[in-house]
N, C-alpha and C positions, 0 to 999 in steps of 0.2 A: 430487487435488492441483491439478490445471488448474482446477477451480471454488476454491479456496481461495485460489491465491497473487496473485489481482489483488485482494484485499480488503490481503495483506499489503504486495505491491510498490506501490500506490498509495499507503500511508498514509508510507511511506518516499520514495516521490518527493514528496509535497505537504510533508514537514518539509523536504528539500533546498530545494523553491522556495522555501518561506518561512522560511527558514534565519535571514535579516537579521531580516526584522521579527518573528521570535519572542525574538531575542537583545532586542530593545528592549520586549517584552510588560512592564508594570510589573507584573501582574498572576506572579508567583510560582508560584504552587501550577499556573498554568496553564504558564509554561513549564517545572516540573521535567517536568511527564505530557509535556507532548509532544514536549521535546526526548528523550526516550525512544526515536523515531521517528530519532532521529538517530545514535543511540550506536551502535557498533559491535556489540555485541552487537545489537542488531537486526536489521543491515545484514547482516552476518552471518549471521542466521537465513535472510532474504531470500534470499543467495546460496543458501545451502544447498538451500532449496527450489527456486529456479529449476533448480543443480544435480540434484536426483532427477527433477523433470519431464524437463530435459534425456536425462537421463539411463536414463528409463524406457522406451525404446526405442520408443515408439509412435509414432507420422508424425505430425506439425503437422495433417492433416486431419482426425487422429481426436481429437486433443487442441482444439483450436479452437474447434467450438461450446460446449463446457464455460466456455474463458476467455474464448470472446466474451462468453456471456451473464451469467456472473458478473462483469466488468465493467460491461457494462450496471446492473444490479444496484448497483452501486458507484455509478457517474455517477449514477442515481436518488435514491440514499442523499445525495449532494452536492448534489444539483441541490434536493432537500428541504428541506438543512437553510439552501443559501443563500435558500433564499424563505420560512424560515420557517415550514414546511410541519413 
């Protein structure tokens, strides 16, 4: 779970930041997908998951490298697709 939920929590933090300029996207088909990212059901799953990790009783030192490096992973995936890579 710790390698999963920063693919999930990330895609749900970047719709809140770009919350404004998705409402003005003229582009349709792209803001129904990704105001997806926005809807409560989402947000919701989101919780839940950080929920079981929380919840899974194991110390932040042991869960950690999992969510650091699948973050990393994440920022790479972004960092790709801003340069067109």
């Amino acid at each position: 779970m710790a390698a999963a939920l920063p693919c999930f929590w990330s895609y749900a933090e970047i719709a809140q930041r770009h919350k404004d300029a998705l409402e003005k996207n003229p582009v349709q088909v792209y803001r129904r997908w990704a105001s997806v990212y926005l809807s409560e059901d989402y947000l919701s799953l989101v919780r839940r998951l950080r929920g079981v990790l929380d919840s899974s009783g194991l110390p932040a030192e042991v869960l950690w490298p999992y969510f650091k490096q699948a973050s990393l992973y994440e920022l790479k995936f972004w960092e790709a697709a801003y340069e067109g890579h």
